[in-house]
C-alpha positions in Angstrom: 26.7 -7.8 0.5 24.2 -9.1 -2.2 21.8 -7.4 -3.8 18.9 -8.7 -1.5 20.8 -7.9 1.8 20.7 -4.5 0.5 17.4 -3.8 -0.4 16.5 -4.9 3.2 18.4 -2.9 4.9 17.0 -0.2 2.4 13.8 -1.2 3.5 14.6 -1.3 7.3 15.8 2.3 6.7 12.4 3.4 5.3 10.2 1.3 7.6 12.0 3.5 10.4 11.2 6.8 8.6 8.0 5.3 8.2 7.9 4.8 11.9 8.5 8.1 12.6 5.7 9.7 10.5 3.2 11.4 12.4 0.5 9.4 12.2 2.6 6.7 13.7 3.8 8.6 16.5 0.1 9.6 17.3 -1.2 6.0 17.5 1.9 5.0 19.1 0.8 8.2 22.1 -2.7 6.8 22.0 -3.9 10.0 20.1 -6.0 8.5 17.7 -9.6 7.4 17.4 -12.0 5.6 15.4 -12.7 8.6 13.6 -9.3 8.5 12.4 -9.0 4.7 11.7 -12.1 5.4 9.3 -10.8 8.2 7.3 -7.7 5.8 6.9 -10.0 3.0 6.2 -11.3 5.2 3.0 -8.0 5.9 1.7 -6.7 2.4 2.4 -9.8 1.4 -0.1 -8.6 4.2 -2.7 -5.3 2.5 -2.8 -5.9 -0.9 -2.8 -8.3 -0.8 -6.0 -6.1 0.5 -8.2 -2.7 -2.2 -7.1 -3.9 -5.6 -8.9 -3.8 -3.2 -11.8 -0.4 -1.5 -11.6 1.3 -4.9 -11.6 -0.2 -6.3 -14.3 0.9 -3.1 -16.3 4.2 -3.4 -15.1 4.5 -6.6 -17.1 4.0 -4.8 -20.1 7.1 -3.1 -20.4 9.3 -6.4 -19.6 11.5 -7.6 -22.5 13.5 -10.9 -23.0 14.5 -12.4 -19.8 12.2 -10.6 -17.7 9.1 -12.4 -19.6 9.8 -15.3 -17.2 8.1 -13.0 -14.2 5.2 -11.9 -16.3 2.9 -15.8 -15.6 3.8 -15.2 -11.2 3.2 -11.6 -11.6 -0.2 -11.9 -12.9 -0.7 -14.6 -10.2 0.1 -12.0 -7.2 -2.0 -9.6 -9.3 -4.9 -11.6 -9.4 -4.2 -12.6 -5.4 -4.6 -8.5 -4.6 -7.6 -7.9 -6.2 -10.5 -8.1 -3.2 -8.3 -6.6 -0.8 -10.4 -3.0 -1.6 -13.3 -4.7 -0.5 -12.0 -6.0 3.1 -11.3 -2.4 3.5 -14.8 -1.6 2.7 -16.2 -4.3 4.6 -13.8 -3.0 7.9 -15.1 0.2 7.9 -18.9 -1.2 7.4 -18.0 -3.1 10.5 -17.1 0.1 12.3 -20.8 1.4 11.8 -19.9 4.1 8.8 -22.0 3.5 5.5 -19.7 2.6 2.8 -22.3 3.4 -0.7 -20.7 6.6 -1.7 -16.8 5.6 -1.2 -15.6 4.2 -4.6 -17.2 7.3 -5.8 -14.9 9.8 -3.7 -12.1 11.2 -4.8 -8.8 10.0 -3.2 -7.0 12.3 -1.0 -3.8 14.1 -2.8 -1.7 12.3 -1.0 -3.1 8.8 -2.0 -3.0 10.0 -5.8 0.4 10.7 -5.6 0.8 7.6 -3.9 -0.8 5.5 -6.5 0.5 7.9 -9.2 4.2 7.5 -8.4 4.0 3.4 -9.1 2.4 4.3 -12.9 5.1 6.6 -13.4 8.1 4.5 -12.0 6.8 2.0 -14.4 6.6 4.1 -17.1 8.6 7.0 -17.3 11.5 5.7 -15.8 12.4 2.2 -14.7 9.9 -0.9 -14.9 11.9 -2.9 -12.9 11.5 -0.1 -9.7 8.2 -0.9 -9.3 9.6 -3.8 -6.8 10.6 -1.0 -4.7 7.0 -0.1 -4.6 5.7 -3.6 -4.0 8.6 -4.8 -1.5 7.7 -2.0 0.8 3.8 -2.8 0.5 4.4 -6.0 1.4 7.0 -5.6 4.0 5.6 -3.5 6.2 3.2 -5.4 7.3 4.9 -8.6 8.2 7.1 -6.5 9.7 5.0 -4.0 12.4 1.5 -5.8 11.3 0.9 -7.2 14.9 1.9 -4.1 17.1 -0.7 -2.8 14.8 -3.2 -4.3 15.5 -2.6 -4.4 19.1 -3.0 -0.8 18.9 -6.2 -0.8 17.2 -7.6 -3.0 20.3 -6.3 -0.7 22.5 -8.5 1.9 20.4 -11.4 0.2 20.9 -11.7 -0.8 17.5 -13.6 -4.4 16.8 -11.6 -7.2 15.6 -14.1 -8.0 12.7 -13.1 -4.6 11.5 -9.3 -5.4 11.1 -9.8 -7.5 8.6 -7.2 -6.1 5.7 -4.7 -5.8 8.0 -4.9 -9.2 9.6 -5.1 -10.4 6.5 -1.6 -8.7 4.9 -0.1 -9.5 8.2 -0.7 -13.4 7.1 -0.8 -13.5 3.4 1.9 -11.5 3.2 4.8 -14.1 4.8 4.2 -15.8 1.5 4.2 -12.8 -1.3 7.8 -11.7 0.5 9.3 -14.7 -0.8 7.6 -13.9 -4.0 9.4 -10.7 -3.8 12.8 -12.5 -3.2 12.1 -14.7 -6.5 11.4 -11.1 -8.4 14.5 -9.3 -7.1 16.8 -12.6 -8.0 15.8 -12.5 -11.6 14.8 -9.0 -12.3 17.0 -6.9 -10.6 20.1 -7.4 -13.1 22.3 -4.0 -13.3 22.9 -1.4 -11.3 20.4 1.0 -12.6 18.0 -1.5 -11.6 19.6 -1.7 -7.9 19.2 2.2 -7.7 16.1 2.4 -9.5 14.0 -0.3 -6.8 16.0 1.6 -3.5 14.5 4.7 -4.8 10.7 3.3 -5.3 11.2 1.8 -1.5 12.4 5.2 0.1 9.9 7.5 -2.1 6.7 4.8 -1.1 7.2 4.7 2.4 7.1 8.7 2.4 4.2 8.8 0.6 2.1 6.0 2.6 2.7 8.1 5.7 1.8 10.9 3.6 -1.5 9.1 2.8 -1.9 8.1 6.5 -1.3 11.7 7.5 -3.8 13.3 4.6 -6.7 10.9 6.3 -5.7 11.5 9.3 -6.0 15.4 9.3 -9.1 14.3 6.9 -10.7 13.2 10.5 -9.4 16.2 12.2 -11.0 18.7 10.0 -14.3 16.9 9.4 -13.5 17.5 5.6 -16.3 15.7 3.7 -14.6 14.3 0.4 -15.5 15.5 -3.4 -17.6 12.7 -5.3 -15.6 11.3 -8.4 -18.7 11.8 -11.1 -16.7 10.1 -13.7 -16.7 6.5 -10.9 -20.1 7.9 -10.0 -21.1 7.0 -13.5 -19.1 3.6 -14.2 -20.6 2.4 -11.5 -24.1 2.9 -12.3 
């Protein structure tokens, strides 16, 4: 088996844990609300932001061969950045005012999320990051249109499923982007190891983010404000 066949069934494995999260499970029993789909909406935003971002640093610690990726990883980069503002413009769409958002501070479970990808680049292996990114961009082409067949079912209006329609589409092509990435970049088998891990350990944490919002929406919890975006953004 090659090292792509693995990764995907890696992946299949954690899209399946990933299936069986709780948030899952309650959309898939029709427990769920708009309520809900907001408070996922606003963490969703938190995330997004910061991705164009962690790719781009991730080219900072590739060395001789691996240089090659650095001009297509900047292009896939430059394709994410937006995608925090469909986000913001779904949950507009759902009647919630959207002003005060990129002030909030993320939920824990969305920091660790967007923490773990800085420190898989960083403090351990650079080239685990596609772990990170192939499970992003996976999971949507994969379960993207059950999805959003759920959200109808919810009541929720189609002009506010914008970012997921739009990963369930866009992303078709950045999957083959990912195959490119593992073919070249994924060399030893450190590497192998380090990218199976990053897949595993971000699919827990998305449904960990997806959970966080969701008991978010169950408690009513209003979020801190982040002073210190409060103030860039001024």
């Amino acid at each position: 088996m090659d090292k792509w066949q693995t990764l995907m069934q890696e992946f299949q494995t954690a899209l399946g844990t990933f299936l069986d999260s709780e948030t899952i499970q309650r959309l898939q029993a029709d427990e769920l609300g708009l309520p809900h789909y907001q408070a996922i909406l606003r963490q969703i935003f938190h995330h997004a932001r910061e991705n164009p971002q962690i790719q781009a640093l991730a080219t900072v610690y590739f060395r001789g061969a691996q240089r090659d990726m650095v001009k297509g990883f900047y292009a896939h980069a430059s394709s994410e950045i937006g995608h925090d503002q469909l986000a913001l413009d779904d949950l507009a769409m759902t009647g919630q005012a959207v002003d005060g958002i990129p002030s909030e501070y993320p939920l824990p479970a969305t920091t660790a999320l967007i923490a773990f990808a800085f420190y898989q680049i960083q403090n351990h292996n650079p080239v685990g990051y596609l772990g990170y990114l192939l499970f992003l961009e996976f999971t949507p082409t994969a379960i993207g249109g059950e999805l959003l067949k759920k959200l109808a079912a919810m009541g929720i209006p189609d002009a506010a499923t914008s970012f997921l329609k739009d990963h369930t589409t866009i992303d078709v092509h950045h999957n083959k982007l990912m195959e490119r990435y593992v073919e070249e970049l994924v060399v030893t088998d450190a590497d192998l190891s380090a990218v199976t891990y990053a897949i595993h350990t971000t699919g827990r944490l998305y449904a960990a983010m997806l959970d966080d919002a969701v008991s978010l929406a169950d408690a009513e919890y209003k979020p801190a404000v982040n002073h210190a975006e409060q103030v860039r953004a001024a």
